[in-house]
C-alpha positions in Angstrom: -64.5 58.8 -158.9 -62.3 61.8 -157.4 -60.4 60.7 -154.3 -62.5 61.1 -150.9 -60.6 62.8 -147.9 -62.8 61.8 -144.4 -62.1 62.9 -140.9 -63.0 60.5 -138.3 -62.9 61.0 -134.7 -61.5 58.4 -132.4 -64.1 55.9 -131.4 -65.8 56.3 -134.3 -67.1 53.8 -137.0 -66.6 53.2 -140.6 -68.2 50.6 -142.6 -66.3 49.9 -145.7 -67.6 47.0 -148.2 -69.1 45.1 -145.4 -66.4 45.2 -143.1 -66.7 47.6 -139.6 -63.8 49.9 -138.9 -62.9 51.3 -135.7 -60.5 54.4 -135.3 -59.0 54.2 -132.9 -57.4 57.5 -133.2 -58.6 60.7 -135.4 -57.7 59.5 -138.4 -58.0 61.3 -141.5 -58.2 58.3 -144.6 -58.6 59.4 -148.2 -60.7 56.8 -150.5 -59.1 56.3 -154.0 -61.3 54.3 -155.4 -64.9 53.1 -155.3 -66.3 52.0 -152.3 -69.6 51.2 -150.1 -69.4 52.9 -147.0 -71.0 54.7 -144.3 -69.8 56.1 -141.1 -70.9 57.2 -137.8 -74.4 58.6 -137.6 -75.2 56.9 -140.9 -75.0 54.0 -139.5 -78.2 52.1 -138.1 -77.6 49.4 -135.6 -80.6 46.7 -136.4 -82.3 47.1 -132.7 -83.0 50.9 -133.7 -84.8 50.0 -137.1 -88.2 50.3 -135.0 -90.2 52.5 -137.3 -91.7 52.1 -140.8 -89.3 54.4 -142.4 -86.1 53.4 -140.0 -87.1 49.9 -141.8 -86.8 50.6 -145.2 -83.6 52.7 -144.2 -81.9 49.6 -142.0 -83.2 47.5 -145.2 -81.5 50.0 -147.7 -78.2 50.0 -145.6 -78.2 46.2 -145.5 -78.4 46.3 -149.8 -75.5 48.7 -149.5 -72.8 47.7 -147.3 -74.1 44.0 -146.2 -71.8 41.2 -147.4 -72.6 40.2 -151.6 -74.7 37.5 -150.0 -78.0 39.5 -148.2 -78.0 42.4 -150.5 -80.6 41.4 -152.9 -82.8 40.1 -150.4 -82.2 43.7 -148.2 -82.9 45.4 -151.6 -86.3 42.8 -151.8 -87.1 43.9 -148.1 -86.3 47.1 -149.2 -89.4 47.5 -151.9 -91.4 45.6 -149.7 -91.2 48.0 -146.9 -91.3 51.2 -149.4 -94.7 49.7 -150.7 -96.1 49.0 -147.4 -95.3 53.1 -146.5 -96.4 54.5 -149.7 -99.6 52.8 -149.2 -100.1 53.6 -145.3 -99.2 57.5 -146.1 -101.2 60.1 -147.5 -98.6 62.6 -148.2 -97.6 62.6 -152.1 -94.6 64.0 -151.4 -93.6 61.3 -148.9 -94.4 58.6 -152.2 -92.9 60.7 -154.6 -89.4 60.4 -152.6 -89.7 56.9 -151.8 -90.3 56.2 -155.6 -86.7 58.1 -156.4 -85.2 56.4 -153.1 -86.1 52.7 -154.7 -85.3 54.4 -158.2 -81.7 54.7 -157.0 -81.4 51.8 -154.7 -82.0 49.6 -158.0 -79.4 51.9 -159.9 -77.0 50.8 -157.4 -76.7 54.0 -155.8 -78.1 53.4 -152.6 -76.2 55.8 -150.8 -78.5 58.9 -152.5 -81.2 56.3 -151.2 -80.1 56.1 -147.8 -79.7 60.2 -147.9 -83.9 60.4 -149.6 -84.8 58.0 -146.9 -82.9 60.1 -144.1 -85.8 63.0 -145.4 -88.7 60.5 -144.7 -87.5 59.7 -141.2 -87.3 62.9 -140.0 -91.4 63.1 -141.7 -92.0 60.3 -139.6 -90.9 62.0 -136.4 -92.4 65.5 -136.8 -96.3 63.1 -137.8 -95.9 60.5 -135.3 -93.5 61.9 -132.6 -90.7 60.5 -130.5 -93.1 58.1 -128.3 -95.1 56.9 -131.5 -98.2 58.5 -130.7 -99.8 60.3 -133.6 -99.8 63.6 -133.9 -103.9 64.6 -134.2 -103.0 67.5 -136.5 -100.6 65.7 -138.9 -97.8 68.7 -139.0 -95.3 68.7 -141.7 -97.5 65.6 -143.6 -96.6 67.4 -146.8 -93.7 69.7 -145.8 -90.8 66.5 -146.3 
């Protein structure tokens, strides 16, 4: 791995093998060697995984950067929830990239998971909308 620089503002979070970080300055780090870890808007507190796809993304995260102990069973909630979409959705693009996002999340590279995943969330939001209601002509079903 080539060394990471990241710039993070004061305030904001850092995730880094299973333990939080909070700057508490802007602080630029550099990562030199391998590491799990997300940051700010990456990160999904549990109370906001309220959606089918925020699921499989809050289950995803968990197999990433959850403590040794809970990451098989995230990665187990993980299929379950993929399954449970793939067979609810009609688009075939939506399956096809929830077949590559499991693909990687059992490669160990959940991170290009959690990134595929990020795609079928925002899906979710242009079919069903903000408030969960349906939208009646299914926009952007194909378009992910």
């Amino acid at each position: 791995m080539s060394n990471l620089v990241l710039e993070l503002r004061q305030g904001e979070v850092m995730i880094v093998n299973g333990a939080p970080i909070r700057f508490r300055t802007r602080s630029k780090i550099e990562l030199t060697a391998k590491a799990r870890f997300l940051f700010g808007k990456q990160i999904m507190p549990p109370n906001q995984a309220d959606t089918p796809a925020r699921r499989i993304y809050f289950a995803l995260q968990s197999a990433y950067i959850g403590e040794e102990t809970e990451r098989e069973a995230a990665l187990s909630a993980a299929r379950f929830f993929i399954n449970e979409f793939q067979e609810a959705t009609t688009s075939n693009m939506v399956r096809a990239i929830l077949s590559q996002a499991i693909v990687a999340a059992e490669q160990d590279d959940c991170y290009q998971a959690l990134k595929l995943v990020r795609r079928i969330m925002q899906h979710e939001t242009s079919v069903v909308g903000q408030d969960g209601i349906t939208n009646p002509e299914g926009i952007a079903q194909d378009h992910v």
